[in-house]
C-alpha positions in Angstrom: 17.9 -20.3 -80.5 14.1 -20.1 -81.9 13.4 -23.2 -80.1 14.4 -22.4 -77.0 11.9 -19.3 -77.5 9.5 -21.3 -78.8 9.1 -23.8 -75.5 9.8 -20.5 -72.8 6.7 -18.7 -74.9 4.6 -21.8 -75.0 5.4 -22.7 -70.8 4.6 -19.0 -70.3 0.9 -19.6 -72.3 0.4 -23.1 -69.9 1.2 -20.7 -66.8 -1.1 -17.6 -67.7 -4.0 -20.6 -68.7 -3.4 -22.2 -65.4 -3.6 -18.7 -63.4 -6.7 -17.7 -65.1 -8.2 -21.4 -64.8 -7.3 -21.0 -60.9 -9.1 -17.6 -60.8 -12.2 -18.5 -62.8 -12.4 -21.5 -59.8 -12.3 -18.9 -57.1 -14.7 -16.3 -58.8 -17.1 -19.3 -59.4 -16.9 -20.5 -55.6 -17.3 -16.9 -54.4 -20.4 -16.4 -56.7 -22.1 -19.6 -55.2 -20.9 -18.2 -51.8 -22.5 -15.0 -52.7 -25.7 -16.8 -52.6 -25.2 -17.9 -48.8 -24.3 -14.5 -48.1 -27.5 -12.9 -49.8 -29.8 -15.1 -47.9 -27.8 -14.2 -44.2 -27.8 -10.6 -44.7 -31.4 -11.0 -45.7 -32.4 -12.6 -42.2 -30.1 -10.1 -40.2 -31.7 -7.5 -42.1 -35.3 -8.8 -41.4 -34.2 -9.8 -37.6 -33.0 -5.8 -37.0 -36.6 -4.7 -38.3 -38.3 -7.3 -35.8 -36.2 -6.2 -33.2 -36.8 -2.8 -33.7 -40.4 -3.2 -32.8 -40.6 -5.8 -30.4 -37.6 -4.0 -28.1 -39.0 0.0 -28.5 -38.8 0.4 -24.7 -35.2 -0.9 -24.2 -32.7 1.4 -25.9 -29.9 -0.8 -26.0 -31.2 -3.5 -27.9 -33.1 -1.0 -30.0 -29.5 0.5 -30.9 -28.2 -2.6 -31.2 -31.1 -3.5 -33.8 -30.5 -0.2 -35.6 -27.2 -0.7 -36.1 -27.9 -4.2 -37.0 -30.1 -3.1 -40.1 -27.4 -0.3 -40.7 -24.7 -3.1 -41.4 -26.8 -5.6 -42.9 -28.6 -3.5 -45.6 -24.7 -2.0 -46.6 -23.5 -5.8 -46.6 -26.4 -6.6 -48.9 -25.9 -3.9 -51.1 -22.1 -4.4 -51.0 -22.1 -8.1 -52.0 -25.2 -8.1 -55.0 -22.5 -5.1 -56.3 -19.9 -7.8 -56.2 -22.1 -10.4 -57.4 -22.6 -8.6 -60.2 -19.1 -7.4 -61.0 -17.5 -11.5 -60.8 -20.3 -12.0 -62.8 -19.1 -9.8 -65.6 -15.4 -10.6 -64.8 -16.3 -14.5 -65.6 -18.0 -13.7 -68.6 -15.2 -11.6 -70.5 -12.6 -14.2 -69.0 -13.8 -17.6 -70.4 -13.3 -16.7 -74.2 -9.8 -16.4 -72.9 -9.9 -19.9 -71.6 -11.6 -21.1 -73.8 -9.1 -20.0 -76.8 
C-alpha cells in the first residue's frame, strides 16, 4: 500500500515540475516578446505626436493621432507593468524548479 503512494506522490511531483517547466517557457517567451512590444508602442507613440503636428488643420486625422497616443502610451505603460510582474514571477519560480 505505501508503494503505491509512494509512485502516485512521486508522478504527481514529475507533473507539477513539468507544469511549472511549461509555464516558466511561456513567461520567458512573453518577456522576449515584451521587448517587440516596447519598441512598437514606442513608434506608435512617437508617430501620434508627429501626426499631431504635421495634420493640425485636418481634424480627423488629428483625432485619429490623439487617440493614437492615448492607446499607445496606456499599452506602454500596461506591458513594462507586465514586464515587470513575469519578471518577478520567474524569479520566485526557478528555486522551485530548480529544487
Amino acid at each position: 500500500m505505501q508503494d503505491h503512494r509512494t509512485k502516485y506522490f512521486l508522478a504527481e511531483k514529475h507533473e507539477s515540475l513539468l507544469f511549472m517547466l511549461i509555464g516558466l517557457a511561456a513567461i520567458a517567451a512573453s518577456i522576449f516578446l515584451f521587448k517587440i512590444y516596447k519598441i512598437i508602442e514606442i513608434i506608435l507613440l512617437l508617430a501620434g505626436i508627429a501626426m499631431t503636428f504635421m495634420f493640425r488643420q485636418n481634424q480627423l486625422v488629428y483625432a485619429i493621432a490623439l487617440g493614437l497616443i492615448m492607446q499607445a502610451a496606456i499599452m506602454l505603460g500596461l506591458d513594462l507593468f507586465a514586464e515587470k510582474r513575469a519578471t518577478e514571477y520567474v524569479k520566485y519560480l526557478e528555486p522551485l524548479v530548480q529544487s
